[in-house]
VOGU-839260 format. One record per residue (C-alpha): residue number from 1; residue in three letters; x, y, z. Coordinates in steps of 0.2 Angstrom, whole numbers, plus 5000, padded with zeros to 4 digits. Layout:
# VOGU-839260
NUM | ALA | X | Y | Z
...
***
This chain:
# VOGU-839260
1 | UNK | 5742 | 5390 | 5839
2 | UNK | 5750 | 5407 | 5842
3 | UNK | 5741 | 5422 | 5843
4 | UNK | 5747 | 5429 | 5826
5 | UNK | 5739 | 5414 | 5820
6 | UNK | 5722 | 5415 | 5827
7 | UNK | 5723 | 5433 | 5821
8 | UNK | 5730 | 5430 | 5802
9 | UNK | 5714 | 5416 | 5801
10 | UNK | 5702 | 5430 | 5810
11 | UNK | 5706 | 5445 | 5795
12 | UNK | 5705 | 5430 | 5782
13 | UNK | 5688 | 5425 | 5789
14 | UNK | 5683 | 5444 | 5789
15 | UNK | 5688 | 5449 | 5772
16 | UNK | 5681 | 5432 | 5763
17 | UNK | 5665 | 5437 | 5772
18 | UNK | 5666 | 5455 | 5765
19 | UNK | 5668 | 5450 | 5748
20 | UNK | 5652 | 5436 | 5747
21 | UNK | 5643 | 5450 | 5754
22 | UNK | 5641 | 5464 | 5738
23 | UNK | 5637 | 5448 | 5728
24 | UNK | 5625 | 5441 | 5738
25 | UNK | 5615 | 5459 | 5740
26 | UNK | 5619 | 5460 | 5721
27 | UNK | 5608 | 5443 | 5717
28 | UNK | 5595 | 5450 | 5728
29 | UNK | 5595 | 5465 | 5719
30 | UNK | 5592 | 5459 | 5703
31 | UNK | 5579 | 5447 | 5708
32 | UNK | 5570 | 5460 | 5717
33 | UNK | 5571 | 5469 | 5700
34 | UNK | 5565 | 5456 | 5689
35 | UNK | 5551 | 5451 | 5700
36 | UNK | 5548 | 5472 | 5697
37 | UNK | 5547 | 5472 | 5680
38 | UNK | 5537 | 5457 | 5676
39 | UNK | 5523 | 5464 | 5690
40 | UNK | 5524 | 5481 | 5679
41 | UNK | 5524 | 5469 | 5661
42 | UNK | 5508 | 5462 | 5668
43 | UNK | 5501 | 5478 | 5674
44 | UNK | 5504 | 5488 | 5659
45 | UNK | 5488 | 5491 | 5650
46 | UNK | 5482 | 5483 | 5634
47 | UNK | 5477 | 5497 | 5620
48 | UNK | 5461 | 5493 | 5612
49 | UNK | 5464 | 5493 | 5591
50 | UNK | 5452 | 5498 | 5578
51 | UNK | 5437 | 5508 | 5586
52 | UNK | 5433 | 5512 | 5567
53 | UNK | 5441 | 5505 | 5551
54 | UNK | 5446 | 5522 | 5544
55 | UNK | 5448 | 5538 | 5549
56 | UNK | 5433 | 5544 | 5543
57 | UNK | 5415 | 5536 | 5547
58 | UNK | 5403 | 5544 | 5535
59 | UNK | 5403 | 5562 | 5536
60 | UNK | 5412 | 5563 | 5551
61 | UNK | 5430 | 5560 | 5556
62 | UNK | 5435 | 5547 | 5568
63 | UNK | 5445 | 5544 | 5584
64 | UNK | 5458 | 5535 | 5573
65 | UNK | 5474 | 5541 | 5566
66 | UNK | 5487 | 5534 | 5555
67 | UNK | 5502 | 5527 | 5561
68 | UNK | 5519 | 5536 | 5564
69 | UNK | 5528 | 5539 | 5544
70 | UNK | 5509 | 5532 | 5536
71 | UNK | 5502 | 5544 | 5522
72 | UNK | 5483 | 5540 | 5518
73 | UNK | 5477 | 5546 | 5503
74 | UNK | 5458 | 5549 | 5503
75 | UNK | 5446 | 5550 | 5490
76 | UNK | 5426 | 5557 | 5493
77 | UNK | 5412 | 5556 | 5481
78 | UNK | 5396 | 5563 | 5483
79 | UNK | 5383 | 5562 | 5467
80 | UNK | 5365 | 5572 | 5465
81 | UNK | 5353 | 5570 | 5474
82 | UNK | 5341 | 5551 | 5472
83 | UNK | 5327 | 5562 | 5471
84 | UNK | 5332 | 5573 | 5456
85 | UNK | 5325 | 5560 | 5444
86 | UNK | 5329 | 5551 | 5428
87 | UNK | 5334 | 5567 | 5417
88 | UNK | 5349 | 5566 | 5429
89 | UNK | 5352 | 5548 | 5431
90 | UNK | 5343 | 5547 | 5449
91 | UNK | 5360 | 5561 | 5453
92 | UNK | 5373 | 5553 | 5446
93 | UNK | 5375 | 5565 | 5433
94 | UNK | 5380 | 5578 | 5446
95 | UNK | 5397 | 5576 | 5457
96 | UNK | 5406 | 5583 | 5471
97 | UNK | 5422 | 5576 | 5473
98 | UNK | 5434 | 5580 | 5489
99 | UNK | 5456 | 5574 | 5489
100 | UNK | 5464 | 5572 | 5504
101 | UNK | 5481 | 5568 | 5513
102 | UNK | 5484 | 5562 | 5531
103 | UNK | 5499 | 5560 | 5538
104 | UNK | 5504 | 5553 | 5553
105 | UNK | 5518 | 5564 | 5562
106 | UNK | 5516 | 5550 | 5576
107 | UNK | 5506 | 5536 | 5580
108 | UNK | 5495 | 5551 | 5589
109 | UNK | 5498 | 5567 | 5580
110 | UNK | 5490 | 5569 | 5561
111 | UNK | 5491 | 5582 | 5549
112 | UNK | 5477 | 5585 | 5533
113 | UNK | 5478 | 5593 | 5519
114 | UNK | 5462 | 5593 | 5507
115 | UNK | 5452 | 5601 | 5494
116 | UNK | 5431 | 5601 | 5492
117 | UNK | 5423 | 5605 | 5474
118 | UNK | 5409 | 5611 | 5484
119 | UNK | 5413 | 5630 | 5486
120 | UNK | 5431 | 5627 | 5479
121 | UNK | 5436 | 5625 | 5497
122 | UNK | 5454 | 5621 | 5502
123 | UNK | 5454 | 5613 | 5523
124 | UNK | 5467 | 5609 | 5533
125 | UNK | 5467 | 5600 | 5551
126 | UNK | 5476 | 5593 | 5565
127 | UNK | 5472 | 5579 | 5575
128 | UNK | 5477 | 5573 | 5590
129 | UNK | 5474 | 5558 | 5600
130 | UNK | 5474 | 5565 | 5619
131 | UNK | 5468 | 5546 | 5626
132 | UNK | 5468 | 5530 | 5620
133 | UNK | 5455 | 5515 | 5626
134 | UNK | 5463 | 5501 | 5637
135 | UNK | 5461 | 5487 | 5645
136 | UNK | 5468 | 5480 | 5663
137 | UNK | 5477 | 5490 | 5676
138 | UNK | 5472 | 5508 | 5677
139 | UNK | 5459 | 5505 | 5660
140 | UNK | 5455 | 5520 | 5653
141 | UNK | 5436 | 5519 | 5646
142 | UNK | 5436 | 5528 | 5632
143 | UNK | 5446 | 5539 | 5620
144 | UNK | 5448 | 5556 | 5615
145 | UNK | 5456 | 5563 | 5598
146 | UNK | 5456 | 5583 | 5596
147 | UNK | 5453 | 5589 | 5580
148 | UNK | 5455 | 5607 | 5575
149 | UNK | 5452 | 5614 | 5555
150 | UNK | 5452 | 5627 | 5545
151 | UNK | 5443 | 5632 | 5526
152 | UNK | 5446 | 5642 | 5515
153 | UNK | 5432 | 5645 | 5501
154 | UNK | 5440 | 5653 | 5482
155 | UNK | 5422 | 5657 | 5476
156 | UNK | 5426 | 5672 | 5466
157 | UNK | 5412 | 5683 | 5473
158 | UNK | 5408 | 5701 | 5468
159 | UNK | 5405 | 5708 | 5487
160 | UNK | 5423 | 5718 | 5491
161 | UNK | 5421 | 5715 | 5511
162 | UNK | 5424 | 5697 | 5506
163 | UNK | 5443 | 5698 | 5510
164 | UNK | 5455 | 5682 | 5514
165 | UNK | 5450 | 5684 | 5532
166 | UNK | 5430 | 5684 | 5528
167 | UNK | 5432 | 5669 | 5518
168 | UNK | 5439 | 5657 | 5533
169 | UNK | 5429 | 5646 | 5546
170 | UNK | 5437 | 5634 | 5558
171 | UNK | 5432 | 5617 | 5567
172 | UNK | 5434 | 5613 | 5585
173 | UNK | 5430 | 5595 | 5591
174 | UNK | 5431 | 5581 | 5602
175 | UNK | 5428 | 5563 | 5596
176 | UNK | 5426 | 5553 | 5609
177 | UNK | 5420 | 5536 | 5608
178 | UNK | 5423 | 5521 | 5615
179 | UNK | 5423 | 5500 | 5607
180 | UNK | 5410 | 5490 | 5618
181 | UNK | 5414 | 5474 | 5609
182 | UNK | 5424 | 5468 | 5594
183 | UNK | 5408 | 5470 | 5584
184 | UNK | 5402 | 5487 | 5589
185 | UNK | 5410 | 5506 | 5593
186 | UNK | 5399 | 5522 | 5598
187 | UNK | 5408 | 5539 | 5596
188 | UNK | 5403 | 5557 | 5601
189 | UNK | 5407 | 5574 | 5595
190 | UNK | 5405 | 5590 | 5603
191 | UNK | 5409 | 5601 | 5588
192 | UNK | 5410 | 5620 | 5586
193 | UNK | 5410 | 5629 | 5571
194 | UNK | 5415 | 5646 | 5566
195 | UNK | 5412 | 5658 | 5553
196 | UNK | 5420 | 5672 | 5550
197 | UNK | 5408 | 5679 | 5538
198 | UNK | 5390 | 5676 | 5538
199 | UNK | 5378 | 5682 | 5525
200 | UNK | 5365 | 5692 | 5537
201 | UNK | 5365 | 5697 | 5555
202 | UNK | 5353 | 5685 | 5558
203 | UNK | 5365 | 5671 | 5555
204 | UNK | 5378 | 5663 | 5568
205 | UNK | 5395 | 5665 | 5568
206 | UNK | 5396 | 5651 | 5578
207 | UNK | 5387 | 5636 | 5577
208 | UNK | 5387 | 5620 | 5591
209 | UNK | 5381 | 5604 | 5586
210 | UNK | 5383 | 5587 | 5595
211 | UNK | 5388 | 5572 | 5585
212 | UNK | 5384 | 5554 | 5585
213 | UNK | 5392 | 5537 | 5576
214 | UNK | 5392 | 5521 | 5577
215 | UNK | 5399 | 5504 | 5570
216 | UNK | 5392 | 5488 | 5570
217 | UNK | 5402 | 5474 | 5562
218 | UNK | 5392 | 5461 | 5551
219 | UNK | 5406 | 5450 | 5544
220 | UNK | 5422 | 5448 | 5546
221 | UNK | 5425 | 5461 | 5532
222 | UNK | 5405 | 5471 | 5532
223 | UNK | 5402 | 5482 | 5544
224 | UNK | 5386 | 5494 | 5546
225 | UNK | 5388 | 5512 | 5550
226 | UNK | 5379 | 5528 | 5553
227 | UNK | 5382 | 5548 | 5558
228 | UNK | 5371 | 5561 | 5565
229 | UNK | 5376 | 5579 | 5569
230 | UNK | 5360 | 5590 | 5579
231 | UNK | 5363 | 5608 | 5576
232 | UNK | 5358 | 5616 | 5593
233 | UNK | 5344 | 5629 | 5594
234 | UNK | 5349 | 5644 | 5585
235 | UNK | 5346 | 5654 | 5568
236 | UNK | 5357 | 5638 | 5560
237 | UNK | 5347 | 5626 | 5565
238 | UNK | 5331 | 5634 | 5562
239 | UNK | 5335 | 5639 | 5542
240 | UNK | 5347 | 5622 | 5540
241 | UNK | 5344 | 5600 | 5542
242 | UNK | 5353 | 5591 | 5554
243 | UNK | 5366 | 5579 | 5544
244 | UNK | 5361 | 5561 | 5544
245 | UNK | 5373 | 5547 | 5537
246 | UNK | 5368 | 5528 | 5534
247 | UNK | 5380 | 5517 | 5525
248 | UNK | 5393 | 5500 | 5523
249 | UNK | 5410 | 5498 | 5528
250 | UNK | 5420 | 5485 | 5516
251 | UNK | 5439 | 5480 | 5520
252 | UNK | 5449 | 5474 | 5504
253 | UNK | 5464 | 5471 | 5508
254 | UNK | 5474 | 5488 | 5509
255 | UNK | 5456 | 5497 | 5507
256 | UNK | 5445 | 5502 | 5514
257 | UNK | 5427 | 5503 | 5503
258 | UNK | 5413 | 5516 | 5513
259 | UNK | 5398 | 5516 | 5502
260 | UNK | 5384 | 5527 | 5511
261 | UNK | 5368 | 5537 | 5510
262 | UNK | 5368 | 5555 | 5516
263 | UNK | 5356 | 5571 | 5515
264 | UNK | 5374 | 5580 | 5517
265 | UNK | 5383 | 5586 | 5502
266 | UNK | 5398 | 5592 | 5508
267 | UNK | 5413 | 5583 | 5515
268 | UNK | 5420 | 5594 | 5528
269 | UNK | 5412 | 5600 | 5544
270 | UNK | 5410 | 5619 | 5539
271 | UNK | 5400 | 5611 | 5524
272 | UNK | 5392 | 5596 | 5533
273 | UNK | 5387 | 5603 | 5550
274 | UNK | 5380 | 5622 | 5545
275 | UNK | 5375 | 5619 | 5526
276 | UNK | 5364 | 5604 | 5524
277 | UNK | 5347 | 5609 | 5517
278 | UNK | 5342 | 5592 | 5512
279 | UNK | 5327 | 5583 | 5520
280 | UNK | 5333 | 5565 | 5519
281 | UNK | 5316 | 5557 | 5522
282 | UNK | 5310 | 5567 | 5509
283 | UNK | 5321 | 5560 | 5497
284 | UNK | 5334 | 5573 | 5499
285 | UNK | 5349 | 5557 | 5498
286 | UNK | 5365 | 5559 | 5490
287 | UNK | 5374 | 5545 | 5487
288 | UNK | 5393 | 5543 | 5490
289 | UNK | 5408 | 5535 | 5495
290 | UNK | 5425 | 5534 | 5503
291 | UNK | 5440 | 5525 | 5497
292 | UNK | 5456 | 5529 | 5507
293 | UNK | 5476 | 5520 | 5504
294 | UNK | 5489 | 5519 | 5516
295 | UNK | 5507 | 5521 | 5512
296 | UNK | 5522 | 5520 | 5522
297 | UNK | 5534 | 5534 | 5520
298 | UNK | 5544 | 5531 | 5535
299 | UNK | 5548 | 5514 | 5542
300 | UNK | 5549 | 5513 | 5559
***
């Protein structure tokens, strides 16, 4: 075989080995990146659903949020008091009645709109869910929704310092909680409260309080709940009750049904947290409920 043979077999040699090359570093690479991402499918962590049923507990709001495009419609109804005997029906001659509207901007940012009987007080808020509870690689324990609030009170009052400004308090809290088992959730809530008009000197603009709620699921669709806000040592807490809230949770279908018992007439945490005068175990109870319905206004 000549020279010019061997060489014309030589380049062929070079160039089929050059072009088997990219293709077999191509395999390798895809390989190498599937074997990546089903390590990162099985690492990804799993979110835990349903810490509460609704986004409301008893008197207090909870770490959930509606879905992205989800409007919740929210009825709240507190009659008189138990103790106001039978010339008022054991309270249900007397009502407070409170609407509201969630919306969920996304599956963590909501915006309310609502509006109280009780001091003819319009309330909007934001909530945001900072950290959601999860399971498996890098777990997160708990989690964390913000809420921030405003009210607005349209008593008609006589005093003429009472400007728009004087008649506005705000709301600052974290819910924290965190779902221990399927059958049971535990939420706290650092809460702030400020007034920008108070009656005497005496009284606080701000108030703090610490919350507490639970959840402990009966049946499959009956669940046992219960709120507690302390009002930290202060004028506030000294002339007011700390706000205590027993009651059921009852899923039908597209509702949820919260029957409770509260010494808390209001429905909002300016009303709930600095202006509960009733003694519960003194018979000082209203009772109330929450009915809320979910419609989807953006599909996703």
């Amino acid at each position: 075989m000549s020279r010019f043979h061997c060489f014309l077999l030589a380049s062929l040699g070079a160039v089929a080995g050059l072009s088997t090359t990219p293709t077999q570093a191509q395999d390798n690479l895809l390989r190498e990146l599937e074997t990546t991402t089903d390590s990162t499918r099985r690492a990804a962590p799993d979110l835990v659903q349903a810490t509460f049923k609704g986004t409301h507990i008893i008197n207090a709001q909870s770490v959930e949020t509606p879905g992205e495009g989800t409007l919740l419609f929210l009825i709240q109804h507190r009659f008189g008091t138990l103790n106001s005997g039978a010339y008022n029906f054991f309270g249900l001659d007397q009502a407070v009645l409170r609407l509201s509207f969630e919306y969920g901007l996304t599956d963590r940012l909501t915006a309310g709109l609502g509006r109280s009987s009780q001091d003819k007080t319009f309330d909007g808020f934001l909530k945001y869910k900072a950290l959601r509870q999860s399971t498996g690689a890098h777990a997160m324990p708990v989690s964390v929704t913000l809420l921030t609030s405003a009210a607005l009170t349209a008593l008609r009052f006589r005093e003429p310092e009472r400007t728009p400004r004087t008649r506005l308090a705000y709301t600052y809290q974290a819910l924290i909680a965190r779902k221990f088992s399927p059958a049971l959730s535990v939420q706290l809530m650092p809460t702030l409260i400020h007034r920008n008009f108070v009656d005497t000197r005496r009284d606080q603009n701000d108030v703090y309080a610490m919350g507490a709620a639970f959840r402990q699921k009966l049946t499959k669709r009956l669940a046992f709940t219960a709120d507690y806000f302390y009002l930290l040592p202060g004028a506030t807490a000294d002339d007011m009750r700390n706000a205590l809230g027993l009651g059921v949770d009852i899923e039908t279908g597209g509702h949820i049904f919260q029957l409770h018992f509260t010494n808390a007439q209001g429905m909002m945490e300016k009303l709930f947290v600095t202006q509960t005068t009733g003694n519960f175990f003194d018979g000082d109870i209203y009772f109330g409920f929450n009915v809320s319905r979910a419609f989807t206004v953006k599909s996703r």
